[in-house]
N, CA, C and O atoms as a CHARMM CRD file, in Angstrom:
* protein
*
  212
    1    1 UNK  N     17.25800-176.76900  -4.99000 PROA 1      0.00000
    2    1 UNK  CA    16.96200-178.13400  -4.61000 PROA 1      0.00000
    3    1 UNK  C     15.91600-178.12800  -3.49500 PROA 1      0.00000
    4    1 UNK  O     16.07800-177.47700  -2.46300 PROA 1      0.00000
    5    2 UNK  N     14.80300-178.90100  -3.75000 PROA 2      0.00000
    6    2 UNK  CA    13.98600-179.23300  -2.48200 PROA 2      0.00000
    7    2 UNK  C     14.07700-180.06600  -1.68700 PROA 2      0.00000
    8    2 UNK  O     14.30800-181.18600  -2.14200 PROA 2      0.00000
    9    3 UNK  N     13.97000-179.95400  -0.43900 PROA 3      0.00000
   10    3 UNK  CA    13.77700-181.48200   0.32100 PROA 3      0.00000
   11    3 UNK  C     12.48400-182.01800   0.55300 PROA 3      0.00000
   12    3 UNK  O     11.43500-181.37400   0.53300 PROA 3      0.00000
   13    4 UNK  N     12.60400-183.14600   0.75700 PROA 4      0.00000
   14    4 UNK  CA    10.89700-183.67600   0.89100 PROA 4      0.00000
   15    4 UNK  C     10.71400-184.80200   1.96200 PROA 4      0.00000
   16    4 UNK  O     11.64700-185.60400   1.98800 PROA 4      0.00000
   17    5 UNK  N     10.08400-184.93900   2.51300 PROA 5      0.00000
   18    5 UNK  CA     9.75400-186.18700   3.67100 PROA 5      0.00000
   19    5 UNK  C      8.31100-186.81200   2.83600 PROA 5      0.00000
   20    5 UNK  O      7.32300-186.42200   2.21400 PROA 5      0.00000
   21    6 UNK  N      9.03900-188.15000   3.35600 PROA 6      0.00000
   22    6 UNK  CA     7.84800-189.28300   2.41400 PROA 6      0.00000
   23    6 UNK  C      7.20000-189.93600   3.74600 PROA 6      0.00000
   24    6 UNK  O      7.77200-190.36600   4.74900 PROA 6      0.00000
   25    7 UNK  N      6.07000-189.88400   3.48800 PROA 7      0.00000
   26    7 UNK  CA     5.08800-190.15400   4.78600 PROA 7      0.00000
   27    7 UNK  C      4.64800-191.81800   4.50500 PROA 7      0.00000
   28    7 UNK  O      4.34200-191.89800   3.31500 PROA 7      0.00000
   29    8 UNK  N      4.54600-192.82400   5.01000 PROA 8      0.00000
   30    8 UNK  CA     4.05500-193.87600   5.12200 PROA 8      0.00000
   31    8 UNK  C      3.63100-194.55700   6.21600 PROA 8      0.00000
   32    8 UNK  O      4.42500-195.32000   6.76500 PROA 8      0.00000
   33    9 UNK  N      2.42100-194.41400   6.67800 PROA 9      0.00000
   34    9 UNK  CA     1.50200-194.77200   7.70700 PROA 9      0.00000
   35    9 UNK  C     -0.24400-194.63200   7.62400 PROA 9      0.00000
   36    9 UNK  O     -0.77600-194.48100   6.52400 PROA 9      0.00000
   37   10 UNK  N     -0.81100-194.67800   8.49900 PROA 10     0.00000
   38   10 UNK  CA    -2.46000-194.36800   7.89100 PROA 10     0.00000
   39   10 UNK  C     -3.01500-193.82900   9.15300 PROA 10     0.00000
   40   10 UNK  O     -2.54800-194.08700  10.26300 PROA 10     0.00000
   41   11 UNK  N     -3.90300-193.16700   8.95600 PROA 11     0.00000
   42   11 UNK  CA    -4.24300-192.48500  10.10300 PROA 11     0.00000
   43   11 UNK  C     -5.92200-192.76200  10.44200 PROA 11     0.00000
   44   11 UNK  O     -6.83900-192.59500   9.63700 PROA 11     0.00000
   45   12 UNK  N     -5.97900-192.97700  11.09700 PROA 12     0.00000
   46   12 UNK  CA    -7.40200-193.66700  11.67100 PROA 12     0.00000
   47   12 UNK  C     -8.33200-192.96200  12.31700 PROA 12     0.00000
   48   12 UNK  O     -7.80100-192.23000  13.15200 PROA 12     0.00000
   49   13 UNK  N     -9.92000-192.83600  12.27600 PROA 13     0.00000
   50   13 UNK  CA   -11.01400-192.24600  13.18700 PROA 13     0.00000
   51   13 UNK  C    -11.79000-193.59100  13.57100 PROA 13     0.00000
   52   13 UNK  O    -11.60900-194.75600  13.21800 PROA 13     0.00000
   53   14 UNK  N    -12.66400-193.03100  14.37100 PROA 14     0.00000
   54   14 UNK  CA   -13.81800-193.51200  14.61700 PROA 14     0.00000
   55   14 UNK  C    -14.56100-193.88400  13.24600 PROA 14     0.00000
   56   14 UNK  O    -14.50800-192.91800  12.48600 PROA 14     0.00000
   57   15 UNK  N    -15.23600-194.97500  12.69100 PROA 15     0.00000
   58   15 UNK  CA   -16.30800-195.19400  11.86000 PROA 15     0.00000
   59   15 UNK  C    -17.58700-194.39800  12.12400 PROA 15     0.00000
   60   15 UNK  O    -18.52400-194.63200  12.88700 PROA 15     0.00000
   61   16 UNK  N    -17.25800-192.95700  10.90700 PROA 16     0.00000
   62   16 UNK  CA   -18.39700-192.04600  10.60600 PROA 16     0.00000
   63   16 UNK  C    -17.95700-191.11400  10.68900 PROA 16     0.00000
   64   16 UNK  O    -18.58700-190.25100  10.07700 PROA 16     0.00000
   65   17 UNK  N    -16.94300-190.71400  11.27200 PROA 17     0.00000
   66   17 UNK  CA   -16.03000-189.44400  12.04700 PROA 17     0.00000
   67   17 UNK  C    -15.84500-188.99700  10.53800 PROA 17     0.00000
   68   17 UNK  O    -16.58700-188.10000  10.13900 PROA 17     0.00000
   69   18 UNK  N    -14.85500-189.58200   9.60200 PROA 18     0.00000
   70   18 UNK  CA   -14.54000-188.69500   8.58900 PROA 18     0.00000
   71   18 UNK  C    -14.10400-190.01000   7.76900 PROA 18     0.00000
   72   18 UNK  O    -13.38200-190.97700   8.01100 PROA 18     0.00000
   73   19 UNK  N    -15.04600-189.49400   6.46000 PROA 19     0.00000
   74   19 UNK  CA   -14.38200-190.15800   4.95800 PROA 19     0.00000
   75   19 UNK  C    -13.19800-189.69500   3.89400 PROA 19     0.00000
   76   19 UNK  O    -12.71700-188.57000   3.75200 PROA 19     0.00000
   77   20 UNK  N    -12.94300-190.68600   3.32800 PROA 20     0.00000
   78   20 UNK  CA   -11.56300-190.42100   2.59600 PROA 20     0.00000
   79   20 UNK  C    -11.35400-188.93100   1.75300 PROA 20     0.00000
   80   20 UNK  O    -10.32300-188.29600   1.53500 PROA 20     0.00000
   81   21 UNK  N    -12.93600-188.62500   1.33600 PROA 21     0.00000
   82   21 UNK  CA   -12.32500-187.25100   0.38900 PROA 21     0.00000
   83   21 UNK  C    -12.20700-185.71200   1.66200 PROA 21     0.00000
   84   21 UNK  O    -11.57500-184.65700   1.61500 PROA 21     0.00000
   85   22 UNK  N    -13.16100-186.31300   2.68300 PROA 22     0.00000
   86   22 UNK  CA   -12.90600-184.86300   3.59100 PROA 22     0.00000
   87   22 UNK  C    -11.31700-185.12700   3.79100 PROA 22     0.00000
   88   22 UNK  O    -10.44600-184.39700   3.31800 PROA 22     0.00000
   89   23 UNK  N    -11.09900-186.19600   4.50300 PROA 23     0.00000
   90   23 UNK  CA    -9.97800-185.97000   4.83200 PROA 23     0.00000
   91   23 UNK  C     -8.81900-185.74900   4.06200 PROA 23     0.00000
   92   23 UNK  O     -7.82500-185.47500   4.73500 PROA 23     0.00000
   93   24 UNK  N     -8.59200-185.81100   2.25800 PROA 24     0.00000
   94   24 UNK  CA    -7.90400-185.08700   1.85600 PROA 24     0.00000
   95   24 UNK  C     -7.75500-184.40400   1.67700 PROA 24     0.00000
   96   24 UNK  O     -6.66700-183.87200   1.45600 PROA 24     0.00000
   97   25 UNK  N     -9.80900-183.58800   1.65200 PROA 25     0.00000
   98   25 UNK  CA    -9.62100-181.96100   1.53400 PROA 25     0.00000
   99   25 UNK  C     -8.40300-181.24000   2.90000 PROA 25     0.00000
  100   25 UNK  O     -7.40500-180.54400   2.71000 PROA 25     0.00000
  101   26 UNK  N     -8.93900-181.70200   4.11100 PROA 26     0.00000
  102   26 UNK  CA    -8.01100-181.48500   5.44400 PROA 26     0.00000
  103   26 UNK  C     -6.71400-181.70200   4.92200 PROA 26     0.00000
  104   26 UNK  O     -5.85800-180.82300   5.01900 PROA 26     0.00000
  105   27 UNK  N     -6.49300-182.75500   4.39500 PROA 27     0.00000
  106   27 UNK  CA    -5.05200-182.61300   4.43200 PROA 27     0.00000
  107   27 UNK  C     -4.10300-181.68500   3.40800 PROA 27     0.00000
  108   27 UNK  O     -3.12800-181.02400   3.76900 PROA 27     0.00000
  109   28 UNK  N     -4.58800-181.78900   2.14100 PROA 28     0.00000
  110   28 UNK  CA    -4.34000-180.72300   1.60200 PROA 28     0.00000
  111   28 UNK  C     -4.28500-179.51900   1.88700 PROA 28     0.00000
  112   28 UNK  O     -3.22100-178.91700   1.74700 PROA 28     0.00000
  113   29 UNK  N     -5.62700-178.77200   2.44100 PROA 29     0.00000
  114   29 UNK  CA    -5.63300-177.64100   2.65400 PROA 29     0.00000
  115   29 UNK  C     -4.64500-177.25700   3.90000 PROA 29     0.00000
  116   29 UNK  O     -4.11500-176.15300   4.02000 PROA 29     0.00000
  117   30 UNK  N     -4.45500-178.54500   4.96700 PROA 30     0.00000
  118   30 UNK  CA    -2.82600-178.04300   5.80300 PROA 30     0.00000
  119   30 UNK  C     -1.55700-177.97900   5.07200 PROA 30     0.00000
  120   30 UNK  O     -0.66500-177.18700   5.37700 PROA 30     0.00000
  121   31 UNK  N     -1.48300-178.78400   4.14400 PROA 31     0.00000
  122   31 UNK  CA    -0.19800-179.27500   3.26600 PROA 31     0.00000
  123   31 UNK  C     -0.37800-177.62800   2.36100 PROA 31     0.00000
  124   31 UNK  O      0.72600-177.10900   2.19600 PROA 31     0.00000
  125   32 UNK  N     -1.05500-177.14700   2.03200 PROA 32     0.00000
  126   32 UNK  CA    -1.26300-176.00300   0.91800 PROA 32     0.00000
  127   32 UNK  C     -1.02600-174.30200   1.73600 PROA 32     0.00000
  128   32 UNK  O     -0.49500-173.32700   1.20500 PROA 32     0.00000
  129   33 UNK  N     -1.59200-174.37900   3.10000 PROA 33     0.00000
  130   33 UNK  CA    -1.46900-173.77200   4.16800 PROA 33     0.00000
  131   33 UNK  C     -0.04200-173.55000   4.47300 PROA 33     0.00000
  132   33 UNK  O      0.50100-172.45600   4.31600 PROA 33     0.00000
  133   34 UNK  N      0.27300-174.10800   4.70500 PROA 34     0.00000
  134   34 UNK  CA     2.26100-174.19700   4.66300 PROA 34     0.00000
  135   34 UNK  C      2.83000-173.53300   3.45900 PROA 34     0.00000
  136   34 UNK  O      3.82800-172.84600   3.67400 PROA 34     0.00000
  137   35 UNK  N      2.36300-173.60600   2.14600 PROA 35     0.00000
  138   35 UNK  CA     3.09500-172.77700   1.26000 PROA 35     0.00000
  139   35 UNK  C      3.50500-174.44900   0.61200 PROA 35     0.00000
  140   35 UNK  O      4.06200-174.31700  -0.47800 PROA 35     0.00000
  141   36 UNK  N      3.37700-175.75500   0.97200 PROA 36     0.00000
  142   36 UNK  CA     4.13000-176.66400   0.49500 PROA 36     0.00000
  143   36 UNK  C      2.74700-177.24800  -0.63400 PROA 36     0.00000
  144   36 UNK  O      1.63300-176.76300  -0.83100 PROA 36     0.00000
  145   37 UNK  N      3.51000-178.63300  -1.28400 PROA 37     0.00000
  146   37 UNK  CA     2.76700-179.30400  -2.25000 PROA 37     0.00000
  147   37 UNK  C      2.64600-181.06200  -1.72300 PROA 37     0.00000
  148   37 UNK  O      3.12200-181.47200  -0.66400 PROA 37     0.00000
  149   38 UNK  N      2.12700-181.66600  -2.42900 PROA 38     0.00000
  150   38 UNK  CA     1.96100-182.88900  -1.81100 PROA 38     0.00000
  151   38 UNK  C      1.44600-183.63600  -3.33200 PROA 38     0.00000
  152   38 UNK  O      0.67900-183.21800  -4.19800 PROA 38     0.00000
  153   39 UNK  N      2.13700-184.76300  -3.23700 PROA 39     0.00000
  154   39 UNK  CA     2.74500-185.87600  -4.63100 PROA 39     0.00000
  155   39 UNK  C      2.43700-187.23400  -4.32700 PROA 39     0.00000
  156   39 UNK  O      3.05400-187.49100  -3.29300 PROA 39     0.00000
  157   40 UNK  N      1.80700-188.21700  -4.69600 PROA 40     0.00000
  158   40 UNK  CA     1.58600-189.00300  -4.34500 PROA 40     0.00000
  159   40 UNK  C      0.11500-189.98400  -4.19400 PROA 40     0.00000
  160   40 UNK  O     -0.88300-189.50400  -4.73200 PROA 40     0.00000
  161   41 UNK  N      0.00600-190.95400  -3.68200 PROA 41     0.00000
  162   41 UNK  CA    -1.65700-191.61600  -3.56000 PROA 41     0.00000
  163   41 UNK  C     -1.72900-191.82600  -2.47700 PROA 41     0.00000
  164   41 UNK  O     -0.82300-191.87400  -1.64500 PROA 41     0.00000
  165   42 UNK  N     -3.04000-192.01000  -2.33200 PROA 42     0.00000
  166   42 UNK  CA    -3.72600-192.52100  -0.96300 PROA 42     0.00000
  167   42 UNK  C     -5.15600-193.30300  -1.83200 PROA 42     0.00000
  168   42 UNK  O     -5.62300-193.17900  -2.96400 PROA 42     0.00000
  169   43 UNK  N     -5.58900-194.31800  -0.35300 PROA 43     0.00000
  170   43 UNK  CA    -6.04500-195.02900  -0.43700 PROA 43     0.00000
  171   43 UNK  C     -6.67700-195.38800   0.97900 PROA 43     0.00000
  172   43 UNK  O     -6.07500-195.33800   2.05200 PROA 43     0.00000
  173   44 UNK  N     -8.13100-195.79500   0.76200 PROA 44     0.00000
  174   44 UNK  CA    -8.81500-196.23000   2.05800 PROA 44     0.00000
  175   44 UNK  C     -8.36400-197.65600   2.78800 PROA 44     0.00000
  176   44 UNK  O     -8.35800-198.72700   2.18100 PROA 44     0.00000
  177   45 UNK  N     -7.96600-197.49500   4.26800 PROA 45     0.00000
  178   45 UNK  CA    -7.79400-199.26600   4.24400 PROA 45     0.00000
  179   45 UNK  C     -8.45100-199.25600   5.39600 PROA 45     0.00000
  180   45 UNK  O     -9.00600-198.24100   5.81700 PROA 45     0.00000
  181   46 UNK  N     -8.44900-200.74500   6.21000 PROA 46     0.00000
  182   46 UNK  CA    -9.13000-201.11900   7.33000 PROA 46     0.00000
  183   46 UNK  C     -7.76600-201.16500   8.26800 PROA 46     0.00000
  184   46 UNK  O     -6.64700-201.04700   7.77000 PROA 46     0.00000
  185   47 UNK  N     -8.02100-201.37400   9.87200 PROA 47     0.00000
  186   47 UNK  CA    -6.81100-201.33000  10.56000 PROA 47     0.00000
  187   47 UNK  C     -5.82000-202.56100  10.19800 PROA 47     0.00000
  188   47 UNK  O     -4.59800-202.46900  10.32100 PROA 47     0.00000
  189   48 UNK  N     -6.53800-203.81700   9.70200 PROA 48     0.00000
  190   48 UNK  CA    -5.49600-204.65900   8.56600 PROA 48     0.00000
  191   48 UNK  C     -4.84200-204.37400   7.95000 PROA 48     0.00000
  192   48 UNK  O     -3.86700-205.11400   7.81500 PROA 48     0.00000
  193   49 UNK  N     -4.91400-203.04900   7.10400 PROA 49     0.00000
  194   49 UNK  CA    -4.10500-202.88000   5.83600 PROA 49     0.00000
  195   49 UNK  C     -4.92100-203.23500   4.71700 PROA 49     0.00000
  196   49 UNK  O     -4.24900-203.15100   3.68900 PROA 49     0.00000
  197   50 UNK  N     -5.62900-203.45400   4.58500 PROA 50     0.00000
  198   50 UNK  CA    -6.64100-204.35800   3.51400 PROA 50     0.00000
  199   50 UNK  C     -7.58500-202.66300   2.88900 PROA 50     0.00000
  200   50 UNK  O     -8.27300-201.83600   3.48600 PROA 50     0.00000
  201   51 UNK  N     -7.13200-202.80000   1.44700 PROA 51     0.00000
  202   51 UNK  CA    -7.95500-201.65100   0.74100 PROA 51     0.00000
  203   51 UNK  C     -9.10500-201.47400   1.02800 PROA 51     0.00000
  204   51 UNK  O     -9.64700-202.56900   1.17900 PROA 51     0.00000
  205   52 UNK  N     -9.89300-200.52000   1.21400 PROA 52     0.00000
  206   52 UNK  CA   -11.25900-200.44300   1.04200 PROA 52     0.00000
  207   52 UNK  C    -11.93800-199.62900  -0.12800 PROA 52     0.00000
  208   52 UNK  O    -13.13800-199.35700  -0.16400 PROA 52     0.00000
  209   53 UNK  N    -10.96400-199.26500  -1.11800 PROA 53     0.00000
  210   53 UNK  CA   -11.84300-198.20900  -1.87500 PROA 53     0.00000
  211   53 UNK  C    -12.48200-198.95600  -2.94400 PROA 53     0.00000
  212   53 UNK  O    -13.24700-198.38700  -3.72300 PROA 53     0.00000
């Protein structure tokens, strides 16, 4: 049996600092780094909540 933690929040830069695909490469490659996997979507938003992709 695995356990799993479900993440729901968004994480924010500076405008220019970093776009949505670097930062999944980053996140993946920490999530993959660990030996773990990662399930799920993401999506660009503004500090509203409001989609941007």
């Amino acid at each position: 049996m695995q356990k799993g933690i479900e993440i729901k929040g968004s994480v924010f830069a500076d405008v220019g600092d970093v776009d949505h695909d670097e930062f999944l490469d980053k996140f993946i490659d920490f999530v993959e780094s660990n030996g773990w996997s990662f399930g799920g979507g993401t999506k660009q938003v503004d500090e509203e909540g409001n989609n941007l992709d």
